[in-house]
C-alpha positions as a printed NumPy array, in Angstrom:
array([[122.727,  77.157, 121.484],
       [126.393,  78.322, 121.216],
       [127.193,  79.16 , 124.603],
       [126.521,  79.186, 128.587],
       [127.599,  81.595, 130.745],
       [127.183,  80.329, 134.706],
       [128.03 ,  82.366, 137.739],
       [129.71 ,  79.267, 139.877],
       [131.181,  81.333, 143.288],
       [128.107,  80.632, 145.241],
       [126.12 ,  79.394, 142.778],
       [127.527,  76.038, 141.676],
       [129.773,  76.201, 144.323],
       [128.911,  76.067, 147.851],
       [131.686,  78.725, 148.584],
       [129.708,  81.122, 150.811],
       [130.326,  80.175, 154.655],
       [134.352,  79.819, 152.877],
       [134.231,  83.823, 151.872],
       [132.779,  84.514, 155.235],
       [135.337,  82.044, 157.28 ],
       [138.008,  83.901, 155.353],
       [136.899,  87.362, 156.482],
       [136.38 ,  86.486, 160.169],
       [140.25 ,  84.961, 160.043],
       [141.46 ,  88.103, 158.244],
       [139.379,  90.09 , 160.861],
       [141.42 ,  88.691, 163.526],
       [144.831,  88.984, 161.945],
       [144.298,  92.402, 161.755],
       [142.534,  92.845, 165.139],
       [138.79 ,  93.365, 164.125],
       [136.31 ,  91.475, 165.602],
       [134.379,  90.013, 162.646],
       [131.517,  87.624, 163.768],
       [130.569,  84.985, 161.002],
       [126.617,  85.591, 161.394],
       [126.569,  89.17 , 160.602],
       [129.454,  88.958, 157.586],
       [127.675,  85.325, 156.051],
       [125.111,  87.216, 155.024],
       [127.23 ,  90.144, 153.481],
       [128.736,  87.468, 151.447],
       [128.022,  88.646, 147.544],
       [128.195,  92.025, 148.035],
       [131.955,  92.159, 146.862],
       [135.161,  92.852, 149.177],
       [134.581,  96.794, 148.268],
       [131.066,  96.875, 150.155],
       [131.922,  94.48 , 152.715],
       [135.546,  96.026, 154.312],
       [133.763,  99.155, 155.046],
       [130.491,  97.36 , 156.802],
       [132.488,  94.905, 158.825],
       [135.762,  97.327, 159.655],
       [134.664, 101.377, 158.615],
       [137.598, 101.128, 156.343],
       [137.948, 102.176, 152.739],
       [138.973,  99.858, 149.904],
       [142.135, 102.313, 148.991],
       [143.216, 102.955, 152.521],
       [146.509, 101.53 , 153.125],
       [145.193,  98.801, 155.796],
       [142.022,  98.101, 153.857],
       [144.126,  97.53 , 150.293],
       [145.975,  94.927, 152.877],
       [142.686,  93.21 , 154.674],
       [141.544,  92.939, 151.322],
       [144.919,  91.165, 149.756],
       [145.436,  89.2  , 152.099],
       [141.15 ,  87.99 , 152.55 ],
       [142.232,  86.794, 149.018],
       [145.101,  84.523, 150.409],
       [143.427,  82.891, 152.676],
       [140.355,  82.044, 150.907],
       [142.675,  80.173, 147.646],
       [144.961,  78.973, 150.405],
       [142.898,  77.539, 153.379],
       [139.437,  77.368, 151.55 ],
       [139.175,  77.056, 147.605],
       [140.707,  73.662, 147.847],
       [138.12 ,  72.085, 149.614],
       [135.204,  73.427, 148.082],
       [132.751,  71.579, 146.324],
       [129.604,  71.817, 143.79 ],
       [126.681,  71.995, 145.014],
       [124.166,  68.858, 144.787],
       [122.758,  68.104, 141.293],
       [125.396,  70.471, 139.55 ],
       [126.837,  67.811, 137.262],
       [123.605,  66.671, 136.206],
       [122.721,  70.609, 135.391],
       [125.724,  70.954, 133.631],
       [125.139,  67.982, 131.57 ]])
């Protein structure tokens, strides 16, 4: 074997409820109320699927290009630090 290739948002890392706690905080910046049951489970989908189910925005609309920055910020800033790996990760890795 040569190489690996892993998918770790979500998979090695338990990042989900952070994507969805990111979108309910953008939600409210931007004065849509985004409830973390209903977008949790829309969590995978990508950012393009998900602005127009949780807001009836589109991706290249002006505010939608800025939900979707700015989703971004908030999840490296406020979340991505404080994620970590799943249980028994290392020991699959290894």
């Amino acid at each position: 074997m040569k190489a690996v290739l892993l998918d770790i948002d979500g998979t090695l890392i338990d990042s989900n409820d952070a994507h969805a706690h990111a979108w309910v905080d953008v939600g409210r910046e931007f004065g849509h109320d985004i409830k973390f049951d209903h977008v949790r489970w829309l969590v995978g989908m990508g950012g393009d699927k998900v602005l127009p189910e949780l807001t009836g925005l589109d991706q290249e609309s002006d505010e939608g290009k800025k939900i979707l920055d700015r989703r971004g910020e908030i999840f490296r800033s406020d979340y991505l630090p404080k994620l970590q790996p799943f249980a028994g990760t290392r020991g699959l890795l290894e």
